[in-house]
C-alpha positions as CSV (number, residue, x, y, z in Angstrom):
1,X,15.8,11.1,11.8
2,X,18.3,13.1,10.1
3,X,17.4,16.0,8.5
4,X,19.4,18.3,6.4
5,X,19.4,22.0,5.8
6,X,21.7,23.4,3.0
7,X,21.5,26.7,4.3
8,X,24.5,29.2,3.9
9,X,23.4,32.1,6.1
10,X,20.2,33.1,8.8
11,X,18.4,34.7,6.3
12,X,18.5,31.6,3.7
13,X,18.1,29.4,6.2
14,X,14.4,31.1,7.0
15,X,13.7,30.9,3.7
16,X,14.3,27.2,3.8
17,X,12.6,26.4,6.6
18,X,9.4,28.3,5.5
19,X,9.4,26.5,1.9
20,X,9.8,23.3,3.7
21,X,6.9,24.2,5.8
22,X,4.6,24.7,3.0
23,X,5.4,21.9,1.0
24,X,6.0,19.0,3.5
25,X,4.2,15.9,2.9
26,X,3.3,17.0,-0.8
27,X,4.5,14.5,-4.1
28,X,3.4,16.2,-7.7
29,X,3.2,14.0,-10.7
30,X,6.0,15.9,-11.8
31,X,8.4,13.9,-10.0
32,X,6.6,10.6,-10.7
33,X,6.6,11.0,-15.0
34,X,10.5,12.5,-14.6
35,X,11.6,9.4,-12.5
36,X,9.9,6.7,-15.3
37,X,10.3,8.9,-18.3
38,X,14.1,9.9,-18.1
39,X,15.8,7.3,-16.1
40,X,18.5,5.2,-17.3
41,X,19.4,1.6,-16.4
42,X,23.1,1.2,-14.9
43,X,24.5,-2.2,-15.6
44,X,21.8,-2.4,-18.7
45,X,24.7,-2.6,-21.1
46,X,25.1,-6.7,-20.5
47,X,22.5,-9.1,-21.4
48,X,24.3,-11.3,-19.1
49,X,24.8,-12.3,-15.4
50,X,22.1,-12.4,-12.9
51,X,20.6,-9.6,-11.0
52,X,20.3,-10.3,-7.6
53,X,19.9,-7.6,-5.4
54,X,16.5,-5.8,-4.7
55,X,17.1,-3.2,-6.7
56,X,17.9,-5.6,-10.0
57,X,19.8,-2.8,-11.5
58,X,23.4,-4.5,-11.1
59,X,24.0,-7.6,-12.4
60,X,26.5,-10.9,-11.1
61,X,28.2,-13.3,-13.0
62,X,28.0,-15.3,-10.1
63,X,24.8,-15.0,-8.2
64,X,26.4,-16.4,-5.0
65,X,29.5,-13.7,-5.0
66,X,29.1,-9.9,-5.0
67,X,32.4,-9.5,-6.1
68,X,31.8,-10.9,-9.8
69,X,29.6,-7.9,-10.3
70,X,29.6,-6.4,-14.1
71,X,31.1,-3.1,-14.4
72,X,28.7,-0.5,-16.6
73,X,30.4,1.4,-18.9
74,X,27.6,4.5,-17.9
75,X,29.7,4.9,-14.9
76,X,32.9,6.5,-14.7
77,X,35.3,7.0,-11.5
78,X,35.5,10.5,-11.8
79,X,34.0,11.5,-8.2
80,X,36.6,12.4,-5.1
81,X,33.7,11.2,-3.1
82,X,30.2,10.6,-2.4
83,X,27.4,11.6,-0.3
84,X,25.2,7.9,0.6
85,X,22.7,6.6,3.0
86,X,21.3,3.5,2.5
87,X,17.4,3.3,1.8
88,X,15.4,2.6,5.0
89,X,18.0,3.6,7.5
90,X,16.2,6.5,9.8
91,X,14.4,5.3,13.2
92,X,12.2,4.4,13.7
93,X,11.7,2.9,10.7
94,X,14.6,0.8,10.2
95,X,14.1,-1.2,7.1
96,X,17.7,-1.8,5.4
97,X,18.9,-4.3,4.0
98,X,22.8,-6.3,3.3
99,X,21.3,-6.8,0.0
100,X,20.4,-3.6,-0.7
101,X,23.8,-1.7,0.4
102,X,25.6,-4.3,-1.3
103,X,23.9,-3.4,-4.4
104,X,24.6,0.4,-3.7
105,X,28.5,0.0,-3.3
106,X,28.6,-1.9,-6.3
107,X,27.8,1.2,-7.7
108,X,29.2,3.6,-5.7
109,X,32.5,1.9,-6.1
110,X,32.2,2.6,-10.3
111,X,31.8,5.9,-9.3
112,X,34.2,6.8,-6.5
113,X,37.2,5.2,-3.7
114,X,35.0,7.3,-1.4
115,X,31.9,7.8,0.5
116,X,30.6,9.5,3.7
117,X,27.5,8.5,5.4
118,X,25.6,10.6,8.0
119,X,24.6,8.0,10.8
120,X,24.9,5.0,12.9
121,X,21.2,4.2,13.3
122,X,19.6,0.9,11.6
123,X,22.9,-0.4,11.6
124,X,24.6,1.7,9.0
125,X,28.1,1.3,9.8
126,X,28.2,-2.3,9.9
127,X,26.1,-2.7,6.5
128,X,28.4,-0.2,4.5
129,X,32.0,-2.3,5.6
130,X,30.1,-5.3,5.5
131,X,29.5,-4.6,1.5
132,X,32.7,-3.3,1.0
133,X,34.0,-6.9,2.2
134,X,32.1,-8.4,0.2
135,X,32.1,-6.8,-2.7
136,X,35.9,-6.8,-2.5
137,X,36.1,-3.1,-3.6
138,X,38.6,-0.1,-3.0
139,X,36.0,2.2,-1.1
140,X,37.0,3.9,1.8
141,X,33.7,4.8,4.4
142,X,33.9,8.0,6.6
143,X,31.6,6.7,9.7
144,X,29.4,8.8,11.2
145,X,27.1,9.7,14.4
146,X,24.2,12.1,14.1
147,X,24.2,13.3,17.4
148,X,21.1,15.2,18.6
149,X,21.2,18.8,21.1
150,X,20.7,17.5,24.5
151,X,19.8,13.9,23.8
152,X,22.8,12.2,25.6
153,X,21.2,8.8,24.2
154,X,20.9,9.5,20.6
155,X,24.5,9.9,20.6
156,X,26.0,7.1,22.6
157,X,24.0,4.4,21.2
158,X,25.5,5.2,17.4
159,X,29.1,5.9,19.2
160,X,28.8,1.7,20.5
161,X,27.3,1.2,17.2
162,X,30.2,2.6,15.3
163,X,33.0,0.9,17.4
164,X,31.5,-2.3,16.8
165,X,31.7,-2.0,13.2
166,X,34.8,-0.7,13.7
167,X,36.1,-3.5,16.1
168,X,34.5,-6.4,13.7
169,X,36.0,-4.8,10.6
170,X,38.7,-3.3,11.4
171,X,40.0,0.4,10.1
172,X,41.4,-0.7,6.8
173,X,38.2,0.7,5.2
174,X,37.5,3.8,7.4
175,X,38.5,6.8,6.5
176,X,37.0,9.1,9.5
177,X,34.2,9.1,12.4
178,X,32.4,12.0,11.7
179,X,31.0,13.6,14.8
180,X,27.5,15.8,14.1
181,X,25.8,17.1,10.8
182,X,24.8,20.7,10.9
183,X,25.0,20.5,14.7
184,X,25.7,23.7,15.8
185,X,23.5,24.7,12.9
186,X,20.3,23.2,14.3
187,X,20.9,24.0,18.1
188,X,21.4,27.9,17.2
189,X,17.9,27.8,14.9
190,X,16.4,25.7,18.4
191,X,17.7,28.5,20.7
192,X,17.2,31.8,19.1
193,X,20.4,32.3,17.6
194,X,21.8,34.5,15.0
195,X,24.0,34.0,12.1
196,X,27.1,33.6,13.8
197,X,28.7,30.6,15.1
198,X,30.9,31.9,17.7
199,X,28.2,33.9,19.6
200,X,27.0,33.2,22.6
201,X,24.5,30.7,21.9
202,X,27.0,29.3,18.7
203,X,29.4,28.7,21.3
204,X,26.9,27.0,24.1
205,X,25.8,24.2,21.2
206,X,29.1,24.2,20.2
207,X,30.5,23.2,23.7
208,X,28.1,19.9,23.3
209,X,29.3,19.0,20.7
210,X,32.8,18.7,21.4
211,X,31.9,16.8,24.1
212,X,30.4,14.4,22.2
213,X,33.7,14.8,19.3
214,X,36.2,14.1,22.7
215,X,34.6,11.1,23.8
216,X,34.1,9.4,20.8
217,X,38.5,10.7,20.3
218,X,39.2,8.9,24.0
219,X,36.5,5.9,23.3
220,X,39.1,4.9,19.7
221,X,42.1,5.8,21.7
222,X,41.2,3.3,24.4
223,X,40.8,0.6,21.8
224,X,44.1,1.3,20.5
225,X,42.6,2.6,16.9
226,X,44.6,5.5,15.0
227,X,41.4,7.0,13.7
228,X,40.9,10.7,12.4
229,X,37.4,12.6,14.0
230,X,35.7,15.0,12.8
231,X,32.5,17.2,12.2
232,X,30.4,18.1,9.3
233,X,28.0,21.5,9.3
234,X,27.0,24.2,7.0
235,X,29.2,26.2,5.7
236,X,28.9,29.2,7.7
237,X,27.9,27.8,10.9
238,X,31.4,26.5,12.0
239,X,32.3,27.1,15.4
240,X,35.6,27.9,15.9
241,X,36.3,25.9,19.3
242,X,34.5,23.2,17.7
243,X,37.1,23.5,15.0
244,X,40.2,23.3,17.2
245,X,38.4,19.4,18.6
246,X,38.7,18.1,15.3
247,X,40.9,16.4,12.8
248,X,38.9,17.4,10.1
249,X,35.4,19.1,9.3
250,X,33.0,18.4,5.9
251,X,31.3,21.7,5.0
252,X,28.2,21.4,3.5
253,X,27.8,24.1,0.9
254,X,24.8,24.7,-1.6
255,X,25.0,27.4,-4.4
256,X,21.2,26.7,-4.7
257,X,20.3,27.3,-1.4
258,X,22.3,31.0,-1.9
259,X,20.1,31.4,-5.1
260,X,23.4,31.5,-7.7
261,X,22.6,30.7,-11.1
262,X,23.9,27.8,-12.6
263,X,26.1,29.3,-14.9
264,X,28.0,30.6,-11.6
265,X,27.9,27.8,-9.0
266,X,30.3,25.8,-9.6
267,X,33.1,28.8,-9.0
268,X,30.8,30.0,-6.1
269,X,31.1,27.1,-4.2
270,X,35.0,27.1,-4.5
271,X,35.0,30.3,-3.4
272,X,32.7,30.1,-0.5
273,X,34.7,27.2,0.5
274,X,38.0,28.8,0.4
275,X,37.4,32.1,2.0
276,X,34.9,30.8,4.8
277,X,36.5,27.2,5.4
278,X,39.9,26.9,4.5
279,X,40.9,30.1,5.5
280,X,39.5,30.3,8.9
281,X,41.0,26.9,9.2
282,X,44.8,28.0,8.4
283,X,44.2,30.5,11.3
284,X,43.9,28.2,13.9
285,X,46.3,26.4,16.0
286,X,45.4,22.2,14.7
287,X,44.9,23.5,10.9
288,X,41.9,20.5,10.8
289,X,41.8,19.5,7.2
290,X,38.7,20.6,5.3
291,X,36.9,18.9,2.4
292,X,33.3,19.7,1.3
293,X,30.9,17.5,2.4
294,X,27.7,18.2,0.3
295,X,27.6,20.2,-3.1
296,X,25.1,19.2,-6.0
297,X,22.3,20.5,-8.2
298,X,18.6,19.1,-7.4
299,X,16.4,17.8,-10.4
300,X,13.4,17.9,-9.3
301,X,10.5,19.5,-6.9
302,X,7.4,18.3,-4.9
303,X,5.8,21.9,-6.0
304,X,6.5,24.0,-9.3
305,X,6.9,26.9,-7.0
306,X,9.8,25.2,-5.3
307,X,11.5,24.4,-8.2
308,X,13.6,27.3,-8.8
309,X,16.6,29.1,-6.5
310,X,15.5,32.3,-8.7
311,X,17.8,32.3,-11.6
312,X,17.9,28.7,-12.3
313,X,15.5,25.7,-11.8
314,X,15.7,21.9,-10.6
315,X,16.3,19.9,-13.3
316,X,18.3,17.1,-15.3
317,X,19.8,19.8,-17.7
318,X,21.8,21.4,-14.8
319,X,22.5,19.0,-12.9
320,X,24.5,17.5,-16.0
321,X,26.3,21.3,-16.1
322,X,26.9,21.1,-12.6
323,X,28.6,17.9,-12.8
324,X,30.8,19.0,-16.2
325,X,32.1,22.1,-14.0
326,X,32.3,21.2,-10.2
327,X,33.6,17.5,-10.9
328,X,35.8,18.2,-13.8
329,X,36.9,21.3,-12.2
330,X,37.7,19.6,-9.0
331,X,39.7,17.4,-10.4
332,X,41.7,19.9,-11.7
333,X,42.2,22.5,-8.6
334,X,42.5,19.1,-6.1
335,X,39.3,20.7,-4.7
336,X,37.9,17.2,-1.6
337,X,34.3,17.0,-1.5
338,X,31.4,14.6,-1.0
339,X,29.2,15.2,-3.9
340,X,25.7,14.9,-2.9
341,X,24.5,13.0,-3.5
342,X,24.4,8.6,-4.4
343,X,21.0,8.5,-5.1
344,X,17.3,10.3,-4.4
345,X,15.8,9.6,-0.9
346,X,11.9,9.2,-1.1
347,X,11.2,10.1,2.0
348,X,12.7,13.3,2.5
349,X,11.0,14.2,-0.8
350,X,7.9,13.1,1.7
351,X,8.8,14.6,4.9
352,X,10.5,18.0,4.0
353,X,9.1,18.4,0.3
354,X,10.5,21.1,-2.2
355,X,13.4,20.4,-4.0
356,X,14.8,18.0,-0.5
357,X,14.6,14.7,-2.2
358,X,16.0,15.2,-5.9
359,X,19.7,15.8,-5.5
360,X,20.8,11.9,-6.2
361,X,23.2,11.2,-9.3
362,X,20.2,8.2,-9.5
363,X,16.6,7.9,-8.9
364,X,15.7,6.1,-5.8
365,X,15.1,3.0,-7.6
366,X,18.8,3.3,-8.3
367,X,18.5,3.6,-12.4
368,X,20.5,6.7,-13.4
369,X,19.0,9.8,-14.3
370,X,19.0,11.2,-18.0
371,X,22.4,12.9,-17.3
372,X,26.4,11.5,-18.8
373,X,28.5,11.2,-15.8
374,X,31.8,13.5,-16.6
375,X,35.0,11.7,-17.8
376,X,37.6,13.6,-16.2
């Protein structure tokens, strides 16, 4: 099951950790009057067409083609990318759908040319460039394998599953294979280690990795595919010999987590990014490219003590400030990143509590939140 922990350094990511203790397993009636109070309905602008998917939030003028969808005018492409996993798509509960994920890129494709994903379990990889066929839109998918420390299995069963999907569709849609999220994170919090990445124990988890990143190089090579590789962790947990596998790495990076108000995240994050990313990069021998992989603004908590970072809270309000400054600004400084995220996931709100599950552009019943997504 993939699991996520914006964290920025060893003392945040304690912090994290003992929130997410506390509150795991715990749903307020905050989040249930936000989600039915302030929603809004995307593709609601059209009395027409049929709505077909599960959701019923995207309607078709054809019922029997996804690609007759009906744009909303709610949703603008102003995003260099997005952060998406389809509902239902950690093991063992595997409960996806075509339907579904064709629903969701209908969306995500009004929204953005591109979206990362953060596994190959439940047959993720194959769903997203399945949708994208049919749907007939210009959306690029970075793959991705969420490799576990020490769990040789975990990883090879999503590498076959990822050059299946690969080998069935082709690489016209694929933008990446990412290799790991937060890997050498997770293994240095499982082993005792520090804040640094390139200790001793940094470097240990870090060695697994790249096996797992040179395989999965040798396994496309093989198959005669031209296809970039990469790894995605927090933003100060990047090894450097890691870094020297890879063509490219997705840092996530949360101002929340590193309690900055709201006023101030959106220039935070940039410079986080450039002076512990893109600078280290330039410094080593490959140069990997470097984008951002997560960055957002939560709206919501499972506990009112969780819902602020200190000088700002969870909510609708700022996540509509966040948007006006990091996505606008973005656009303007040629800033790559993922925003996270597509949509709310229910059942990290379940598992992990806090603020975990409320950092989706929609609610997890896929109507849009109260906020006006930036034209720019």
């Amino acid at each position: 099951m993939r699991r996520r922990s914006k964290v920025i350094g060893s003392v945040v990511a304690l912090v994290v950790l003992i929130v997410a203790g506390v509150v795991i397993g715990v749903v307020v009636s905050k989040h249930n009057s936000s989600s039915s109070s302030s929603k809004k309905s995307a593709s609601g602008n059209s009395t027409s067409g049929y709505a077909v998917g599960p959701y019923g939030v995207v309607k078709q003028s054809d019922p029997n083609d996804p690609s007759s969808f009906l744009k909303d005018d709610a949703l603008k492409q102003s995003f260099y990318g997005l952060a998406y996993t389809p509902d239902n798509s950690q093991l063992p509960d595997c409960g996806n759908s075509l339907a579904a994920v064709i629903e969701d890129i209908q969306l995500i494709s009004q929204l953005t040319t591109r979206l990362r994903i953060y596994g190959a379990d439940c047959n993720q990889s194959a769903l997203v460039l399945e949708a994208i066929k049919q749907t007939k839109v210009n959306v690029t998918a970075w793959l991705a394998i969420y490799n576990v420390p020490n769990n040789a299995t975990a990883y090879e069963e999503q590498r076959d599953k990822v050059l299946d999907a690969i080998k069935t569709y082709g690489t016209d849609h694929v933008g990446g294979v990412t290799v790991g999220n937060e890997f050498v994170l997770d293994f240095m919090g499982a082993n005792g280690g520090g804040s640094d990445p390139n200790d001793a124990v940094g470097t240990a988890g870090g060695e697994l990795l790249i096996a797992n990143i040179t395989d999965m190089k040798n396994q496309l090579s093989s198959l005669g595919y031209s296809v970039p590789v990469g790894t995605s962790d927090a933003g100060a947990y990047f090894n450097d010999k890691v870094l020297e596998s890879v063509d490219y790495a997705l840092s996530n990076i949360h101002s929340w987590f590193a309690n900055v108000s709201i006023a101030q995240a959106a220039d935070w994050t940039y410079t986080f990014f450039e002076e512990e990313n893109v600078e280290v990069a330039q410094g080593l021998s490959n140069k990997p490219d470097f984008a951002i992989g997560e960055t957002g603004w939560p709206t919501n908590s499972t506990t009112a003590a969780a819902a602020s970072n200190g000088p700002s809270t969870a909510s609708e309000e700022n996540l509509q400030t966040f948007l006006n400054d990091f996505v606008c600004g973005s656009n303007k400084n040629g800033t790559e990143y993922f925003y996270f995220e597509f949509a709310d996931e229910d059942w990290q709100a379940k598992q992990f509590g806090g603020v975990e599950g409320y950092w989706g552009l929609f609610h997890d019943n896929r109507t849009l939140k109260g906020i006006t997504i930036p034209d720019c």
